[in-house]
N, C-alpha and C positions, 0 to 999 in steps of 0.2 A: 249715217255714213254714206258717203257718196259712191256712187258706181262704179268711178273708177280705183276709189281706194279698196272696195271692196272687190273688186275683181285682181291689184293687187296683191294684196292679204291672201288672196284664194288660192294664187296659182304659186303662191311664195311656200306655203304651209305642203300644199300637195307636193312640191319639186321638188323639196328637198327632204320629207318624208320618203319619196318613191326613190330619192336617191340614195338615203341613207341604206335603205332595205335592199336594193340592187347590190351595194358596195360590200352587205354581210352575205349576201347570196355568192354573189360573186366576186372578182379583185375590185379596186375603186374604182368605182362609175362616176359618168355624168350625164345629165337628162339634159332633155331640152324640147321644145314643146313650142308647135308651130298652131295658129287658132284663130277663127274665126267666127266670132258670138253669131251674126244675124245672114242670110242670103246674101245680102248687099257689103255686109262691113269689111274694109279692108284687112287681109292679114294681117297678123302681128306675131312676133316671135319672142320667146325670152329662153336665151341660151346664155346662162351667168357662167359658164367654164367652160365654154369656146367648143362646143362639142361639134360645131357644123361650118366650122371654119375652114374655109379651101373645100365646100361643095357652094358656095352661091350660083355658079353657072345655073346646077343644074335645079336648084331653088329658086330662081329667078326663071329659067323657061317653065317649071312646072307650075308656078305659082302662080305669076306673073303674067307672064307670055299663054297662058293657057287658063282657060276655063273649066275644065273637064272637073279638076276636085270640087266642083263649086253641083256640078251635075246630077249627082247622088240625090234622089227622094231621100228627103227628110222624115226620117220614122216620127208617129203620131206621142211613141212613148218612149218606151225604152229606148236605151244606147243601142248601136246599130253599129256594129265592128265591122270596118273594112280591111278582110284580110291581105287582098294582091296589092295594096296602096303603096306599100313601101317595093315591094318586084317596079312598080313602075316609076319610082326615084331612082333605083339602083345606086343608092347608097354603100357598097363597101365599107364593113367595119362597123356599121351603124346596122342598130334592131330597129324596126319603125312598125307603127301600129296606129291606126286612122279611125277612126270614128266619129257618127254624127250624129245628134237628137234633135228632141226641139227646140232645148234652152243652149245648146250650143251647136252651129248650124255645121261646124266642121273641127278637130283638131286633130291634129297630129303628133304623137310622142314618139322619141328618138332616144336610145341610151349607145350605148360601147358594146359593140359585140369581140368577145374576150375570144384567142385562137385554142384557148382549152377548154371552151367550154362542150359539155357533156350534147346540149339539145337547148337550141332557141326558145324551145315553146313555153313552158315558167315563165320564162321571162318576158313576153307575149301575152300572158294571161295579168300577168304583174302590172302593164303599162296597161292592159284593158278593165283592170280594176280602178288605176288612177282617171282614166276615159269616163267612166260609170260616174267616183267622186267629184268629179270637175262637175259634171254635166247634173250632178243631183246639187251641187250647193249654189249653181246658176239659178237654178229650180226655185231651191229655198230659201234662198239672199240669209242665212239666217249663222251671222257671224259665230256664234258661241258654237258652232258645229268645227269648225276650222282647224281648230288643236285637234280634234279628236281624228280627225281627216288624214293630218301627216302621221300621226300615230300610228295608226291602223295598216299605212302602208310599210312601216318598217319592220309589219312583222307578217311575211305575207307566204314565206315559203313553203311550209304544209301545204298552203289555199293554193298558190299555185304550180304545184306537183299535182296536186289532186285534182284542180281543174283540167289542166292539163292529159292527166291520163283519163278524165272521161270523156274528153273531147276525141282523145285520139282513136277509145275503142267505139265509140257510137260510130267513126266515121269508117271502122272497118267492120261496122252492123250491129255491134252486141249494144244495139239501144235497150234492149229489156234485160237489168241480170240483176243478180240476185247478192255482188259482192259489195260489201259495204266498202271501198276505199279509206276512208281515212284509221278506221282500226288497223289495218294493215299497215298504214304510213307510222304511226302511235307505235305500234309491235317492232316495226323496224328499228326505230331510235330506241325504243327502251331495251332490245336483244343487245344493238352496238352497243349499249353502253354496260352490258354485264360480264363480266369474267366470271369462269370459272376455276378456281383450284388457280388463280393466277393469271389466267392465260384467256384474251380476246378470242370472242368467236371467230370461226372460219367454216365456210359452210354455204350451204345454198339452200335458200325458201324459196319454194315457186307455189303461185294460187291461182288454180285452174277453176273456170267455171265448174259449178257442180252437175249441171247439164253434159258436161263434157268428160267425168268423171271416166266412165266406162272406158275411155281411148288411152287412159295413164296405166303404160306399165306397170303397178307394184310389184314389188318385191317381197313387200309385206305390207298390211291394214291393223291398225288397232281396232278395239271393237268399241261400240258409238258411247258407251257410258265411260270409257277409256281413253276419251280423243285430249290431250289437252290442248286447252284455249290459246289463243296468240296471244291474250293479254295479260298471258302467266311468263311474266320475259326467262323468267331461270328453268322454269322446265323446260320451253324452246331452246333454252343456251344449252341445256344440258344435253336436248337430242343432236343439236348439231352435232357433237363430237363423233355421231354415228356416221356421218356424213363428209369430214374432213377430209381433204386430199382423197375425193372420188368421183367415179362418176355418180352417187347417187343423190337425191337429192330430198327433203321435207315437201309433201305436197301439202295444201292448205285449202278448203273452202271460201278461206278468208274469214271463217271463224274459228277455226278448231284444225288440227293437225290431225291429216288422216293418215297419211303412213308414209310409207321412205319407196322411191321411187326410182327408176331410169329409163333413158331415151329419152327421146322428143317428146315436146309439152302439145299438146290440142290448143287449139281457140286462142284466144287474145288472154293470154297467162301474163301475169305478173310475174317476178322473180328479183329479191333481195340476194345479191351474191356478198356475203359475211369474208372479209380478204383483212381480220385482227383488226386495227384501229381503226381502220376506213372499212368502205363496201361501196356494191354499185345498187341502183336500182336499172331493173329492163323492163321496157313494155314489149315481148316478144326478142326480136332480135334488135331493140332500139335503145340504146342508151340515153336515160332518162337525166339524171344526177347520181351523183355522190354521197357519202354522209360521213360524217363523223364530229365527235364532238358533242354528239345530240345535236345537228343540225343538218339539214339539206342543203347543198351547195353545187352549184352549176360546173366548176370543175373535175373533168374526167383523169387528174392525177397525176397528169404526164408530163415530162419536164416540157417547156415551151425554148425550142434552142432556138428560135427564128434568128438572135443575131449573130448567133454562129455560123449558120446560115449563109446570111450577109458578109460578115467577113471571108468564107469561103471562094463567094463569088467575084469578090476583090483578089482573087487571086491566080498563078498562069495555070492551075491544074486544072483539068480535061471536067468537064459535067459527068460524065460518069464517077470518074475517082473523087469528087466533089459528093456525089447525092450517097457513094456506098463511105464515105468517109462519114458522112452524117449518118449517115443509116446506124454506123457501126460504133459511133458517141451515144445515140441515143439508147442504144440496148445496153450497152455498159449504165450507163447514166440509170436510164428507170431499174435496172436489177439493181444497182447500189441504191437506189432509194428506196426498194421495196424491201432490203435485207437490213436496213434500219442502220448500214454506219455511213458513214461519210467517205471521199475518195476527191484526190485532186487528178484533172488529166490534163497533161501538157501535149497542146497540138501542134506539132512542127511544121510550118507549109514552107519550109527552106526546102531547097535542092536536095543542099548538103546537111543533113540533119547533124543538131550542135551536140556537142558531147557533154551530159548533165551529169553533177557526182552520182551514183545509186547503183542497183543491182544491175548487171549486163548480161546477155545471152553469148554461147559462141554462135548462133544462130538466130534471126530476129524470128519474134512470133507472128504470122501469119494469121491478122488478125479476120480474113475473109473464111478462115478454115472454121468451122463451128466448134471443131472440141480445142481449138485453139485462143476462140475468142471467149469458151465460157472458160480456160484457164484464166485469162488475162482478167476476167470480172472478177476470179478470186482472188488475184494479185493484190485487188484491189483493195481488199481485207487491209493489208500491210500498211503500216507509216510512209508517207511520201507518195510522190505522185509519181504516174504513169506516164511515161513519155512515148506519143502516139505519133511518125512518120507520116507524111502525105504520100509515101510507099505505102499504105496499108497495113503496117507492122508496126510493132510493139518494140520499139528497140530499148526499154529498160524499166524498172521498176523501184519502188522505195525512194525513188530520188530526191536531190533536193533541191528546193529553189532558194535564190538569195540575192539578195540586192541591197540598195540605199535606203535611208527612208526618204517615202514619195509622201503628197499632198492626200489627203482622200482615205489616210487609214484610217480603221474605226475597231477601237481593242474592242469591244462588243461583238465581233465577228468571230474572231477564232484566228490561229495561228493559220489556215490554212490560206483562208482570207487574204488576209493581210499580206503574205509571202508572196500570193499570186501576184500583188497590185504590185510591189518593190520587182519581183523578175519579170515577169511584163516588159515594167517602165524601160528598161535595160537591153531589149529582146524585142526587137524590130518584127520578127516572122513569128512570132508568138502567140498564142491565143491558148486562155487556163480555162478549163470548167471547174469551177468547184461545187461538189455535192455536199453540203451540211447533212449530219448525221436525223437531224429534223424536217429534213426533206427541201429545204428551199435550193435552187441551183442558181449560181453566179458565174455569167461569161465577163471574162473580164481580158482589155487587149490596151494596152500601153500603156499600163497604169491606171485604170479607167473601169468601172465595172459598165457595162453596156445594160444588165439585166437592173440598173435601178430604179425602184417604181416612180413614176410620177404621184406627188402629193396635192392633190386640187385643192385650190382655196375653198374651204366653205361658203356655202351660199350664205350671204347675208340680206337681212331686210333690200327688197325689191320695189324701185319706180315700177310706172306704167313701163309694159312691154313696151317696144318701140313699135310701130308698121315694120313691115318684111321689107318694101323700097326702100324704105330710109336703112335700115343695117344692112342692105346688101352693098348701098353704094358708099354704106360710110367708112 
């Protein structure tokens, strides 16, 4: 096999490995991977789903116009991660992660940085794991490795959560400790995924250095023949309930539960927060990822209204009554997603707000008042949507929308769906949030859902990368 087919084949099997495993980590991604084999040899890029498309400027002076990535000592062995690399693209939107050995003299990977995600770092350690595989199968030309290559990286989430958090506590000292990480990671997904008596955990594991022990409030200790194991998931499901709706919380050595605790944690503590079908993981006060499903996922939960957002600012109301309008979608919105039904909100930005069939006030609710806007969240219980004024108020509830039939419906959605798109269409000053009872949320404004995901083509078999001059100026 020739050199360049096998360099080909290499970076074909790697990219779309490390993208398939990005895309279950996170929403769908796309990589893409800037690279330079020797000292001397010109860049080259292979970006097959357009991920760096409208940054050439600033790829062209750094790459191009500049020498400096070229300047980095070439480590004798190992991969050699350069962290500020991407700080000095200033790439927006894009993760970037740099490295350089002796079999590959420079590269650089690039994925989609998501506006919900929980912490960059996983995903950092994910593209520095593909850094490593690149750079070992330059090493060992030795094709039958290659499947096993893109494999490996789509299944990467554990490895990089756990990477991840021991990079974060060495760098705030605790290089010497005694917690094993990945049993913790293991005890996590297997508690989410147990019920008891019916009902998902809710609760909070925190695992404190055992050195640090002495500084943990208890409330009470088991005694050490007495402790059980984290990797008994149904005993730990069953203590949580001790824990439910408090401040208190399960402390851990990371092997063994030592007793139920309060107040503030000591030292670089872990802590699983158990919130029923989902939970969070922290490293201190850092929001790490998510879980659920049995899996670790980069999303922290929260609806993403950016184009609501957007439509907002298209419009003549003041940035104040704009940012507390948003303010006041997004706490309705995440409490109806967290209380598991669905809600439609109709956002009025007319003047003169339109009169919709449904329930009315002799007085509009006062959605800035707090025991007014957690009424209005209950409202939200009810059939029919919410019609929400660019006044700040709640002028009616149960309502209902109705229109023609428009292009774009999809019976797969739900009645609420589909309503939105036909009143929309109809409804010039209109903008619907709909919350599905399943959690996913749709801004939808003329008939049009604004929140539809992009579907990337899959990567298929891969030419030589091009040089970086030739795709900048092509």
């Amino acid at each position: 096999m020739s050199d360049a087919s096998f360099e080909n084949i290499c970076i074909f099997h790697i990219l779309d490995g490390l993208r398939d495993g990005l895309s279950h980590f996170s929403q769908p991604c796309r990589v893409a991977l800037i690279y330079s084999e020797g000292p001397t040899s010109p860049p080259r890029i292979c970006d097959p789903q357009g991920l760096l498309e409208g940054h050439e400027p600033k790829l062209r002076d750094y790459y191009l116009y500049s020498n400096k990535w070229r300047q980095y000592p070439t480590p004798s062995r190992a991969v050699h991660v350069m962290e500020d690399e991407g700080d000095r693209l200033g790439m927006s939107g894009i993760i970037t992660l740099a490295a350089k050995s002796k079999h590959m003299h420079y590269q650089a990977w690039f994925t989609d940085e998501h506006p919900d995600m929980c912490s960059t770092g996983p995903t950092k350690r994910w593209l520095e794991y593909a850094a490593g595989l690149l750079s070992q199968n330059f090493a060992t030309r030795d094709v039958q490795n290659l499947d096993t290559a893109g494999f490996v990286l789509q299944h990467c989430s554990t490895h990089a959560v756990r990477d991840y958090i021991v990079d974060e506590r060495s760098r705030q000292g605790w290089l010497d400790t005694n917690i094993r990480i990945y049993p913790f990671l293991d005890s996590i997904l297997g508690v989410s995924s147990t019920q008891e008596e019916g009902e998902w955990p809710r609760g909070r594991v925190v695992v404190v250095e055992p050195s640090q022990m002495e500084r943990v409030r208890f409330v009470c200790r088991f005694p050490e023949m007495e402790q059980p194991r984290l990797e008994d998931h149904k005993h730990v499901r069953k203590l949580l309930q001790a824990v439910e709706e408090s401040g208190r919380v399960l402390v851990s050595d990371g092997q063994r539960i030592l007793g139920v605790a309060i107040g503030p944690m000591p030292g670089s503590y872990m802590a699983a927060q158990f919130s029923g079908r989902h939970g969070f993981l922290w490293l201190k006060n850092s929001l790490i990822c998510s879980f659920y499903e049995g899996r670790f996922h980069s999303s922290n939960l929260r609806a993403n209204l950016v184009q609501l957002e957007e439509q907002l600012l298209e419009t003549d109301m003041s940035m104040e009554d704009q940012h507390t309008l948003l303010q006041i979608v997004s706490l309705m919105v995440n409490r109806v997603r967290d209380r598991k039904h669905g809600c439609t909100l109709v956002i009025d930005t007319a003047v003169e707000p339109m009169t919709m069939a449904g329930q009315h006030f002799v007085k509009e609710l006062d959605l800035q008042e707090s025991s007014q806007l957690k009424l209005a969240c209950s409202l939200a219980k009810l059939d029919g949507a919410l019609h929400v004024g660019r006044d700040l108020k709640l002028h009616g509830f149960a309502c209902l929308m109705d229109g023609r039939s428009v292009p774009g419906e999809n019976r797969a959605r739900g009645a609420r769906f589909n309503s939105a798109l036909r009143f929309t269409a109809e409804h010039e000053d209109i903008v619907v949030v709909v919350v599905s009872a399943d959690r996913p949320v749709s801004i939808i404004k003329n008939g049009v859902e604004m929140t539809a995901l992009c579907h990337y083509q899959q990567i298929k078999g891969l030419g030589r990368p091009p040089m970086l001059a030739e795709w900048i100026m092509s």
